[in-house]
Structures are given as structure tokens and as C-alpha cells.
C-alpha positions in Angstrom: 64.8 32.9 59.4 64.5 31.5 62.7 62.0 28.4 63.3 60.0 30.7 66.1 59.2 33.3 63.5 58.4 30.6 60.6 55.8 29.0 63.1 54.4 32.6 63.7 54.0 32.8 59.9 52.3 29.6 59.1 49.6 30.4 61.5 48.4 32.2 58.9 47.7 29.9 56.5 46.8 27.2 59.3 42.9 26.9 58.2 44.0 25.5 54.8 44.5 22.3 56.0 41.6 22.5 58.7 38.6 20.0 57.2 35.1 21.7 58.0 32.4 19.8 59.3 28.8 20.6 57.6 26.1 19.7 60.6 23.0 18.5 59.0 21.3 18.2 62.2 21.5 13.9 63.1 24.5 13.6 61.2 27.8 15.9 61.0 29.9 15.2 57.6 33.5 16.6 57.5 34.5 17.7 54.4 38.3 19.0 53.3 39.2 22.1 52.1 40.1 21.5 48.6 36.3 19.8 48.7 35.3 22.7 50.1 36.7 24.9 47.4 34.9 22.9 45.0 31.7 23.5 46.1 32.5 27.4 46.7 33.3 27.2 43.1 30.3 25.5 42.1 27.9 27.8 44.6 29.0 30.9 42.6 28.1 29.3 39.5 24.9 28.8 40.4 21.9 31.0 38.6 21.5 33.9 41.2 17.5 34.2 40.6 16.5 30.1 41.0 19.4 29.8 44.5 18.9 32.8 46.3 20.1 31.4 49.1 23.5 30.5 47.2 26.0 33.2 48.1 24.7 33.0 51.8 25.4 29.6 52.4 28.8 30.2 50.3 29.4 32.8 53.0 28.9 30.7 55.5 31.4 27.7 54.1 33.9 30.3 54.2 33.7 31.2 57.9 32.9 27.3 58.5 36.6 27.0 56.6 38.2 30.0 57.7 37.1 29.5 61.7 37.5 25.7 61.8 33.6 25.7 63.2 30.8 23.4 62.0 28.8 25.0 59.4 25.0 24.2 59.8 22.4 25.4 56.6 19.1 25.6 56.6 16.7 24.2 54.4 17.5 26.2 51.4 21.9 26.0 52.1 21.5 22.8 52.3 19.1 22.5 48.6 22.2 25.0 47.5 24.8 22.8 49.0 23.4 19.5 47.1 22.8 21.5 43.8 26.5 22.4 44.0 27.2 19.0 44.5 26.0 17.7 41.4 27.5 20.3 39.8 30.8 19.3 41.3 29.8 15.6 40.1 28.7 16.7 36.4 32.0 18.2 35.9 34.6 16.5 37.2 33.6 13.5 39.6 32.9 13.4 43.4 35.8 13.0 46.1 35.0 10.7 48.8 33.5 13.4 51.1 31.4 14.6 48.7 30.3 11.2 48.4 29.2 11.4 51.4 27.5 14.5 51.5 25.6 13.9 48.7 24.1 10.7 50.0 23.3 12.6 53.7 21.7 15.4 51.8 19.2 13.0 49.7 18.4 10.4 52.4 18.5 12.2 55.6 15.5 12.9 57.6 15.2 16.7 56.3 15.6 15.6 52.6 15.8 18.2 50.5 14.4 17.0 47.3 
């Protein structure tokens, strides 16, 4: 296969290794998309009647990753987003990114607990 058409055909898979940044309004926190993955993972776990605002901000993760565009919840994405962060950390342990998310989502401005 010529190198032309193998760079056409790993524009295709190009987001993959895009990181996606999650604005929480002061502060932007960028994220990678295996972090990312976890947290979709984690979002769909979560009981649909208690986060109904769960498969929206899951939705909107996906564009953030697919698009390589900030992603920016609101109150209730971003009470999703740290609930699926512990989830993430009760399983398995937190990356460094989520680290970091974790620690914007409890102490920044708009806290969400």
C-alpha cells in the first residue's frame, strides 16, 4: 500500500490518541482517552434513576473525544463525572488525570458535593 493512502486511512482513527479537555469553568483539565474510556465505562454503570443526567454527559465525552473539543458539564455532568470517578477509583485506581479531575471537581469554586 502506498504511504499517501495509509495516511488517508489513519485519519480515521486519529481521535484515539487526541486527549479531551473537560472545562470546568476557571480551570480546564485534559484528560486521555483511555481515561476517558474509563469513565464512559463507569458513567454507563451508573443507576439510571439516581444520575439522570449520566448518559447525557456520557454523550457529551464522546463528542468531546470524537471532535477533539473541550467538553464543558453542567452542574449535574459534572456530579455524574465525579461519581464516575470514584467508581473508576473503587475499582481499579486513579491515572494521573483522573487525579486531577477528581481534586478540580471537589475543591473548585462550583463544588459539586
Amino acid at each position: 500500500m502506498p504511504v499517501s493512502l495509509q495516511r488517508l486511512d489513519d485519519w480515521g482513527a486519529a481521535y484515539q490518541v487526541r486527549p479531551v479537555v473537560i472545562d470546568l469553568g476557571s480551570r480546564r483539565q485534559t484528560i486521555s482517552p483511555v481515561e476517558a474510556q474509563l469513565l464512559l465505562g463507569e458513567l454507563g454503570r451508573l443507576p439510571r434513576a439516581r444520575h439522570q443526567a449520566a448518559e447525557q454527559t456520557a454523550v457529551e465525552l464522546m463528542h468531546g473525544l470524537a471532535a477533539g473539543c473541550a467538553f464543558s458539564p453542567d452542574d449535574e455532568g459534572r456530579r455524574c463525572l465525579l461519581r464516575a470517578v470514584e467508581g473508576v477509583r473503587a475499582r481499579r485506581g486513579l491515572p494521573h488525570g483522573l487525579v486531577q479531575l477528581r481534586e478540580l471537581l471537589v475543591r473548585s469554586a462550583r463544588s459539586v458535593i
